[in-house]
C-alpha positions as CSV (number, residue, x, y, z in Angstrom):
1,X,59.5,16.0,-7.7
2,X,57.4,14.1,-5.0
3,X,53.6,14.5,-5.4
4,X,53.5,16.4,-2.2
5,X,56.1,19.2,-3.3
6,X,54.1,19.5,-6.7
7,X,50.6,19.8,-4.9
8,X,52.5,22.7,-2.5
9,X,53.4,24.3,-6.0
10,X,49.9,23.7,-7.8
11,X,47.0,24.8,-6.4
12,X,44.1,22.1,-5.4
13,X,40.7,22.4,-6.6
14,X,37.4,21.4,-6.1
15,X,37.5,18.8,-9.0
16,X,40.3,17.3,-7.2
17,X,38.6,16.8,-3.7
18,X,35.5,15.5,-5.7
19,X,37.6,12.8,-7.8
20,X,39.0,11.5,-4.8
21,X,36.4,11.5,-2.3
22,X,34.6,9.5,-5.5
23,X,31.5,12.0,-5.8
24,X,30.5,14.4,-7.6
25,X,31.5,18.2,-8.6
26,X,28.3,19.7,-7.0
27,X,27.9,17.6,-4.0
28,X,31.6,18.0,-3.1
29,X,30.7,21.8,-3.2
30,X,27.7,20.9,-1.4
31,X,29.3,19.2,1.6
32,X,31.7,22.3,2.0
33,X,29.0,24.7,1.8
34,X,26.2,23.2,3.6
35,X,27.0,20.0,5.4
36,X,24.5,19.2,6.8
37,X,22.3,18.5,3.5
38,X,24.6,15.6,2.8
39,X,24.6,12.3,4.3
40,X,27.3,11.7,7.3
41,X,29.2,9.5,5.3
42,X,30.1,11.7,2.0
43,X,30.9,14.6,4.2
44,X,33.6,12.7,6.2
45,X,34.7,11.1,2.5
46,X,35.1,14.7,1.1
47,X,36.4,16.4,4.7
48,X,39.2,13.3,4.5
49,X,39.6,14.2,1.1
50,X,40.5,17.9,1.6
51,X,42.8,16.9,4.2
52,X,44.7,14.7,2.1
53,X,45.2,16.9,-0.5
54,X,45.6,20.5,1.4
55,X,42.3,22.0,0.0
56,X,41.9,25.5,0.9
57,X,38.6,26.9,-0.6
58,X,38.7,29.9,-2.8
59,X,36.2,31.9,-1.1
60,X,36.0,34.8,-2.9
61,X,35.2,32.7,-5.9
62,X,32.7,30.4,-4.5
63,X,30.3,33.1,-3.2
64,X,30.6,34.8,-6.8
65,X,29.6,31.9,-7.9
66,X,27.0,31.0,-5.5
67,X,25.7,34.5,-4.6
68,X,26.0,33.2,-0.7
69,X,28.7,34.0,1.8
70,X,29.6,31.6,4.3
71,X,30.9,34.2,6.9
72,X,28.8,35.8,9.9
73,X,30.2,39.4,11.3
74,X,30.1,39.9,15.0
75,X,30.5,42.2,16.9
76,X,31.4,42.5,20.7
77,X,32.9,45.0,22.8
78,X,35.2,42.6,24.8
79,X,37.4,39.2,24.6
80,X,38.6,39.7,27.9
81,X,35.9,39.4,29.3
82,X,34.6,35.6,30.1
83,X,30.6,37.0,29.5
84,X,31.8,37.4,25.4
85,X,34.3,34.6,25.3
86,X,31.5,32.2,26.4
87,X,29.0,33.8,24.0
88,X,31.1,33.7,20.7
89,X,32.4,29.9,21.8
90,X,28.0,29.2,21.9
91,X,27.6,30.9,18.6
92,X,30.6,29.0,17.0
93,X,29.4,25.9,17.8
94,X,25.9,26.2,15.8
95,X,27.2,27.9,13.1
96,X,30.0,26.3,12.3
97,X,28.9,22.7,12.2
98,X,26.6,24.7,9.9
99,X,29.3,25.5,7.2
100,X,30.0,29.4,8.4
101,X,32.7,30.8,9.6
102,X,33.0,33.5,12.4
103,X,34.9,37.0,11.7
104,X,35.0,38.4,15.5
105,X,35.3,42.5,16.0
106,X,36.2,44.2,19.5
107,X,35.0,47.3,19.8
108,X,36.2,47.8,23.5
109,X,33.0,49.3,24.4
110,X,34.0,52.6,22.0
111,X,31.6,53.5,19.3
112,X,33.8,54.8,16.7
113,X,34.9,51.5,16.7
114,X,31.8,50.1,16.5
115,X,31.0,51.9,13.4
116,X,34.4,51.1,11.9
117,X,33.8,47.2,12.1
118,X,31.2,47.6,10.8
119,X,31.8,49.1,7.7
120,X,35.0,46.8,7.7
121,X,32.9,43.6,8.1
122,X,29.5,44.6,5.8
123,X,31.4,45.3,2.8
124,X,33.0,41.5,2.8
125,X,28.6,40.8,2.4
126,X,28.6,38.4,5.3
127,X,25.7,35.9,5.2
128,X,24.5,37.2,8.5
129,X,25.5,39.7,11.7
130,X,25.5,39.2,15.3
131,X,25.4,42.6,17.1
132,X,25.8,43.3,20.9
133,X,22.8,45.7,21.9
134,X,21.4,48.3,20.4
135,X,22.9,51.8,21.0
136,X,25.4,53.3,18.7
137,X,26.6,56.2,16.9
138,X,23.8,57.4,14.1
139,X,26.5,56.8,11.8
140,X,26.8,53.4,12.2
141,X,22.6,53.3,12.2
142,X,23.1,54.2,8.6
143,X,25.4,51.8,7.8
144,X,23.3,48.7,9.6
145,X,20.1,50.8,7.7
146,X,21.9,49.3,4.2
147,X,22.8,46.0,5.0
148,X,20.1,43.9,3.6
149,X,21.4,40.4,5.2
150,X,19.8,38.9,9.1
151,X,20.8,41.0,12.0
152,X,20.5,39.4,15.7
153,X,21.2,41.2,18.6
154,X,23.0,40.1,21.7
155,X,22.1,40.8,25.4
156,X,19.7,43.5,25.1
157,X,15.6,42.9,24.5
158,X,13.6,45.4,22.2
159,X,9.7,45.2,21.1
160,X,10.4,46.9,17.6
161,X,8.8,44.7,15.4
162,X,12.0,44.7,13.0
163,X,14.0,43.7,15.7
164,X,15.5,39.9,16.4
165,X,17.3,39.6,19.7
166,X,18.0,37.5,22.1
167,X,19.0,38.7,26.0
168,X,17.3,39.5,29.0
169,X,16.4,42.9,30.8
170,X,19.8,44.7,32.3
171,X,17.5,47.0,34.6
172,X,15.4,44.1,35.9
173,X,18.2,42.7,37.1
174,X,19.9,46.0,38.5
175,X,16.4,46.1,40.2
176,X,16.2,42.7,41.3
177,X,19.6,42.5,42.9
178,X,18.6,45.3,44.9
179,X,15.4,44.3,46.1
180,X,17.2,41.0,47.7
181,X,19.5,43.1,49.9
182,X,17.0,45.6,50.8
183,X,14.9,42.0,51.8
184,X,18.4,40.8,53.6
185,X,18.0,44.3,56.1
186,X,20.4,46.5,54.0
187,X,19.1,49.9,53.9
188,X,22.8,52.6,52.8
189,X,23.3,50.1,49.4
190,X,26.0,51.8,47.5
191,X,26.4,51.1,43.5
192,X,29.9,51.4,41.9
193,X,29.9,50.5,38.1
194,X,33.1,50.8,35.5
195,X,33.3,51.0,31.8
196,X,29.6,52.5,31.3
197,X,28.1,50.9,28.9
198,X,24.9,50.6,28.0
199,X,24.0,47.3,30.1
200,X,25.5,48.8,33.2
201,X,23.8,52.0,32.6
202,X,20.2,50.1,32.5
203,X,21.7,47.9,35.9
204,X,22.2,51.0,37.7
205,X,18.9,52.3,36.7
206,X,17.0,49.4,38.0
207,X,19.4,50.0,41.4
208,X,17.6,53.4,40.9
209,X,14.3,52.2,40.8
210,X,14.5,49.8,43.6
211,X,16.0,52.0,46.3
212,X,13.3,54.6,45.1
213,X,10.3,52.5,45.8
214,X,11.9,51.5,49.4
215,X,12.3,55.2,49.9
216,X,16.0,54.7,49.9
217,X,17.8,56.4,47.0
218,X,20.2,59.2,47.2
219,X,22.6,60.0,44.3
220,X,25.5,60.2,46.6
221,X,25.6,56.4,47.0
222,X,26.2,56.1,43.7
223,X,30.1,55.5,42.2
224,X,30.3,55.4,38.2
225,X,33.9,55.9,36.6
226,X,34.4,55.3,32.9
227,X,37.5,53.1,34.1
228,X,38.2,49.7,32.2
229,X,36.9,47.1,34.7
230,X,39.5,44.9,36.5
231,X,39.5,43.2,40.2
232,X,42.2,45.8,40.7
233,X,39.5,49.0,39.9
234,X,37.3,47.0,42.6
235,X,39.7,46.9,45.0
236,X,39.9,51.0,44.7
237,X,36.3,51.4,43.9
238,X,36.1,49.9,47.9
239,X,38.4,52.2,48.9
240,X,36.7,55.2,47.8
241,X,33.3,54.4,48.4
242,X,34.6,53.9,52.1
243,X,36.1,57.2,52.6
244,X,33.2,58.9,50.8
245,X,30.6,57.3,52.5
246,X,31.6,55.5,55.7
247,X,27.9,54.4,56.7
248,X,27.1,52.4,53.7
249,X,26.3,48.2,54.6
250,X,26.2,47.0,51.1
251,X,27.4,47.7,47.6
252,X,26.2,46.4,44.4
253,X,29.5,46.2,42.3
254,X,27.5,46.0,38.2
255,X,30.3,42.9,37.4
256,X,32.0,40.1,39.6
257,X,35.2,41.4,38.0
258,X,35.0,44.7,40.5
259,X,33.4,42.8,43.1
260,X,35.9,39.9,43.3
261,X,38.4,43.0,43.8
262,X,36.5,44.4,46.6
263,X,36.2,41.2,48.6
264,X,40.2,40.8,48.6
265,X,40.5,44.6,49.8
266,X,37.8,43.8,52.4
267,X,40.0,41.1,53.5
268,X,43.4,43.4,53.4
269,X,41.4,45.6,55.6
270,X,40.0,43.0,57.8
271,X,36.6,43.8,57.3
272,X,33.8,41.7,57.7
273,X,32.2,40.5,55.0
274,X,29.2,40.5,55.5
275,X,29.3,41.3,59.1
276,X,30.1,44.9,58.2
277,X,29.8,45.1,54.6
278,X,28.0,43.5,52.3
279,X,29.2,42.8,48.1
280,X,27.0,41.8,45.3
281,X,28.3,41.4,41.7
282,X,26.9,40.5,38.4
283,X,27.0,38.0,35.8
284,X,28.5,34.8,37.7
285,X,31.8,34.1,37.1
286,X,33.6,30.9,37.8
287,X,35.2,32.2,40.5
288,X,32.0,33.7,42.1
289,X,31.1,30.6,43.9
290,X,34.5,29.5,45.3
291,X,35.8,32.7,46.5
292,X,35.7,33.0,50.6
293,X,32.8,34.0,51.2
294,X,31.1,33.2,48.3
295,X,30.5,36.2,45.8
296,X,26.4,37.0,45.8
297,X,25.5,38.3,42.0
298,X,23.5,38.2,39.4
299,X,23.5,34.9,37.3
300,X,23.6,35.6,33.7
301,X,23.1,33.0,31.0
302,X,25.8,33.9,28.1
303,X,25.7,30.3,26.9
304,X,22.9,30.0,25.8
305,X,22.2,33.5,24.9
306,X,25.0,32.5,22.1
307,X,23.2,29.2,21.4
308,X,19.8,30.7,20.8
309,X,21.0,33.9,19.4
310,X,23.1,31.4,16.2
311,X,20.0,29.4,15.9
312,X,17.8,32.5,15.2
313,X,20.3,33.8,12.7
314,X,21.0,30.4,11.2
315,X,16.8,30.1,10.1
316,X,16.8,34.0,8.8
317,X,19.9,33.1,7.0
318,X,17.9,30.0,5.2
319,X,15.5,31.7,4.5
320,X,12.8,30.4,7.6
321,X,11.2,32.5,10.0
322,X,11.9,31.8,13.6
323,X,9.8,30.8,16.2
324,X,10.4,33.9,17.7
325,X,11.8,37.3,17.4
326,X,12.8,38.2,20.9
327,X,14.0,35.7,23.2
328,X,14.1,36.6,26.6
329,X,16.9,33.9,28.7
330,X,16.1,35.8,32.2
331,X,18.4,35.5,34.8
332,X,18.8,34.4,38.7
333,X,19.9,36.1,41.6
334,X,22.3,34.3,43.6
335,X,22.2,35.1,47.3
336,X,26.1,34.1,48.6
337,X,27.3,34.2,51.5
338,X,29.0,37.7,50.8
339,X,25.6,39.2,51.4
């Protein structure tokens, strides 16, 4: 039998990785578990090891034996949208290199499900969790209320002294967005939001606030459907805001995914944009700044929201305290040609 066949049959340990990478027990374990407290060099003798000889780690048995898991929970409400996918790919890339390893829950914006990941994903004791916002079921309150491990939350800002999060204020940049195209001369801005979460419930509330100060707010401009967002739902969403309000000269779609839809309908209709109608979105797509015309909205940096947020819970989950608990990114306001 060929040594390959027999190490397919027999499982590889530790002590095997360790006698061939030509170190020890300890810092073979060390090199898996915390890399970057070994030199360059043994990690990449050990890593070359554990590829030559199949290693798969028992993980289970090493956080017995350690009393430290190597796996962060989190928790988003969407991988099809890019805002998440870009996040979790920022995270990934500071933990990772870090030793940990990600398991990734979808909630799709539902908060049973919220609560069911989370049960699902604190009783595996994960080293850390990573959170989007803060509202959810009470339920799910009590389950975060007995996990004793670092919690960081994504996208939303709090001032709660137990709180670590890092994101910028949804309703200042509902508000803000407004305030540019009341400054641009639009005076009947309509607001059409999907989905409802909490972020685009704080977006249309700064759209609130902004058309009341420029005495300009009334409730029938407004459009909310708990729909799943999609270009397509933008497309409609143009539709009826047009038949139910024919004088309107802007609208302030809460994500570029609705108002990417809205610009092709405008363009099936042969309607000016922005000659006759104005579009905004929100968060900055790739697409947002090549479409014809180019899509204004509301830069958001998920990036680095990821980067910072991982950083934050990498120091509470050694033990350090970070520099700060709440990070606030900001965001920009990116006056296109649509508006």
């Amino acid at each position: 039998m060929s040594s390959r066949r027999r190490r397919s049959l027999e499982r590889v340990t530790l002590s095997d990785v360790a006698r061939s990478a030509g170190c020890s027990l300890m810092s073979a374990s060390r090199a898996l578990s915390q890399p970057e407290r070994v030199s360059d060099v043994l990690r990449e003798r050990v890593m070359a090891a554990v590829k030559a000889l199949g290693y798969v780690p028992h993980t289970a048995a090493r956080s017995l034996a350690s009393a430290r898991s190597n796996l962060v929970a989190v928790i988003i409400p969407s991988l099809s949208n890019a805002v998440f996918v870009d996040t979790v790919e920022a995270v990934q890339r500071v933990l990772m290199p870090a030793g940990y390893e990600l398991m990734i829950g979808v909630s799709h914006y539902r908060p049973e499900e919220d609560e069911r990941l989370l049960r699902a994903y604190l009783a595996h004791q994960p080293a850390g969790l990573l959170v989007t916002g803060f509202q959810r079921s009470d339920a799910a309150r009590e389950v975060l209320g007995s996990y004793t491990s670092p919690i960081v939350t994504l996208m939303e800002l709090s001032d709660a002294p137990e709180d670590y999060c890092v994101g910028f204020s949804q309703f200042e940049a509902g508000a803000a967005m407004t305030r540019k195209l009341l400054e641009r001369g639009y005076r009947t801005i309509a607001f059409a939001a999907a989905q409802l979460d909490p972020r685009t419930l704080q977006r249309a509330e700064g759209y609130r606030q902004a058309m009341r100060e420029a005495s300009r707010y009334d409730p029938a401009l407004e459009l909310l459907t708990p729909e799943v967002s999609s270009i397509g739902l933008g497309a409609e969403l143009l539709d009826r805001l047009l038949a139910q309000q024919p004088g309107i000269d802007a609208i302030f779609f809460n994500n570029d995914d609705l108002a990417l839809g809205a610009l092709f309908r405008a363009r099936q209709l042969q309607l000016a944009v922005p000659g006759r109608l104005a579009i905004a979105g929100f968060n900055d797509l790739p697409a947002a700044a090549w479409m014809h015309p180019a899509l204004t909205t509301v830069r958001t940096i998920r990036g680095e929201i990821g980067t910072l947020a991982g950083q934050m819970l990498l120091s509470l989950m050694r033990g350090e305290t970070p520099a700060q608990r709440r990070i606030d990114v900001g965001f920009e306001v990116m006056m296109r040609e649509s508006a």
